[in-house]
Each structure stands twice: as structure tokens, then as C-alpha cells.
C-alpha positions in Angstrom: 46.0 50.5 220.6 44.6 51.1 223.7 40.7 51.8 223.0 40.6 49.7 219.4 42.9 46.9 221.9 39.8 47.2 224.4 37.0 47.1 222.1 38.1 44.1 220.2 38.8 42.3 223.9 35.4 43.1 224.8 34.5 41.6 221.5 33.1 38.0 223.0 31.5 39.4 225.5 29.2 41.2 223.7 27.4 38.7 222.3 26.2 38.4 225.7 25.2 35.1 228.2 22.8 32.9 226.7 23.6 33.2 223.2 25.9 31.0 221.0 27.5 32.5 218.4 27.4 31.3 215.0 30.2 28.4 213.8 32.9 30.2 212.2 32.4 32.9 214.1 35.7 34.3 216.2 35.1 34.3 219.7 38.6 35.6 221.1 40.8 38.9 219.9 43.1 37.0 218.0 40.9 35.2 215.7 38.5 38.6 214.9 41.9 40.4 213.7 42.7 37.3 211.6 39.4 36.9 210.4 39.4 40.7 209.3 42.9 41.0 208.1 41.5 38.1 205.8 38.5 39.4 205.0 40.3 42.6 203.4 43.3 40.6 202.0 40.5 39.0 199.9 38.7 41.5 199.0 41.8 43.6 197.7 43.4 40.4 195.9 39.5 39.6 194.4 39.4 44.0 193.4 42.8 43.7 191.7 42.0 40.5 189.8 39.2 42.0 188.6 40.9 44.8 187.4 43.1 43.3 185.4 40.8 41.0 183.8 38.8 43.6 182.8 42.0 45.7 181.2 42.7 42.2 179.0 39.2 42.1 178.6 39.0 46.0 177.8 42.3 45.7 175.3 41.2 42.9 173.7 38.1 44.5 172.3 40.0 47.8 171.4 42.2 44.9 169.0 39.4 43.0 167.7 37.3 45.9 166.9 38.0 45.9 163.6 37.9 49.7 163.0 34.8 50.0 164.7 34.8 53.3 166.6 32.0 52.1 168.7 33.4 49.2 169.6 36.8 50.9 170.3 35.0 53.4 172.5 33.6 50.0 174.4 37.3 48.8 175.1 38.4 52.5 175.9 36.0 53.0 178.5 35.9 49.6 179.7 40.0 50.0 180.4 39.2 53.7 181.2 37.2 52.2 184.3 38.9 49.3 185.4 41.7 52.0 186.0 39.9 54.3 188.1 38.7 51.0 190.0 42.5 50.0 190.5 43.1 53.4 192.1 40.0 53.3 193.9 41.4 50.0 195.4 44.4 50.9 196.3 43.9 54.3 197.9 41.0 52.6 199.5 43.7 50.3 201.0 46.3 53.0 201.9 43.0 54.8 203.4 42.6 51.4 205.5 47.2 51.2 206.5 46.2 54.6 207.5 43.2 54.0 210.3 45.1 51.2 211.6 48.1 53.1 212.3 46.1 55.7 213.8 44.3 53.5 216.3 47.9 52.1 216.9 47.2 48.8 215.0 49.3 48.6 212.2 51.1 45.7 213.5 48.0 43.6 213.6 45.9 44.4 210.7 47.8 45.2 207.1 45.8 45.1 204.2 48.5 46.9 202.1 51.7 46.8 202.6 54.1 49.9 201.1 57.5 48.8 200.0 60.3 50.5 201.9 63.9 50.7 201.8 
């Protein structure tokens, strides 16, 4: 925590005197970690969505197909892919659990969280 903890409390100060930052924009520690833990959330919730959708999608074809291999090799691949996207995701998020416990800030920013016991 200690160099992540000081680089994110230099954080307003780098914008520098003289210059406003943009609305919206977080301007203390607390507010960049919530806007980041949010920005993953979302993009992690948005990835899996997607996913899905695109395995209904994906099965649905392979059903109404009607026997046609081309069209069954659409739906395959389509599932196939969305798949390989899901893993992507989620080891992308374990990657993500990972760099914040080895920076020490697992207890501020978790994208993922593993079930335990």
C-alpha cells in the first residue's frame, strides 16, 4: 500500500496549480478508487452480459438452423467464442484481484471477488 497509497494521494496534485480539472473528475484518493473500482465493475458486468447474450444468441441459431451445417457452424463458433471471451474476462479479473493484492490494495479495489469458506 505504501507506494500505490502514495501515488494515488499525490493524485490531485498532479494536475497541477492553475488548472481545473474536468466535472466528474475525482479530485481526492477516495473518489479515484471509487471511480475505478466502478469503472471495472462495469466493464466486467457489461463483458459477462455480453457473453451470455451471445451464447443464447449462439444456441439459438444452432436450433433454428434447420439442418444447415453452415449455419450450425455459425452458432458453434459464435458459442465457441463467447466462451473463450468469458474466460478471457474472468482471468482478466483474477489477473486484476491479483495486482491489487500485490500493491497491498485488495481491500480497496475488488473487481472480482472469489467465494471462500
Amino acid at each position: 500500500m505504501a507506494f500505490f497509497g502514495k501515488i494515488l494521494a499525490a493524485a490531485p496534485d498532479l494536475i497541477g496549480p492553475g488548472i481545473s480539472p474536468m466535472p466528474g473528475i475525482p479530485r481526492d484518493t477516495s473518489d479515484l478508487v471509487s471511480l475505478i473500482r466502478l469503472v471495472f465493475t462495469t466493464a466486467f458486468m457489461f463483458a459477462g452480459v455480453a457473453a451470455v447474450a451471445f451464447i443464447i444468441v449462439g444456441g439459438y441459431n444452432i436450433i433454428a438452423s434447420a439442418g444447415d451445417a453452415n449455419k450450425v457452424k455459425k452458432g458453434q463458433d459464435m458459442v465457441t467464442n463467447a466462451l473463450i471471451g468469458l474466460v478471457v474476462v474472468v482471468l482478466s479479473g483474477l489477473f486484476f484481484n491479483f495486482i491489487a493484492r500485490l500493491l497491498g490494495v485488495e481491500h480497496l479495489i475488488t473487481v472480482l471477488a472469489i467465494p471462500t469458506l
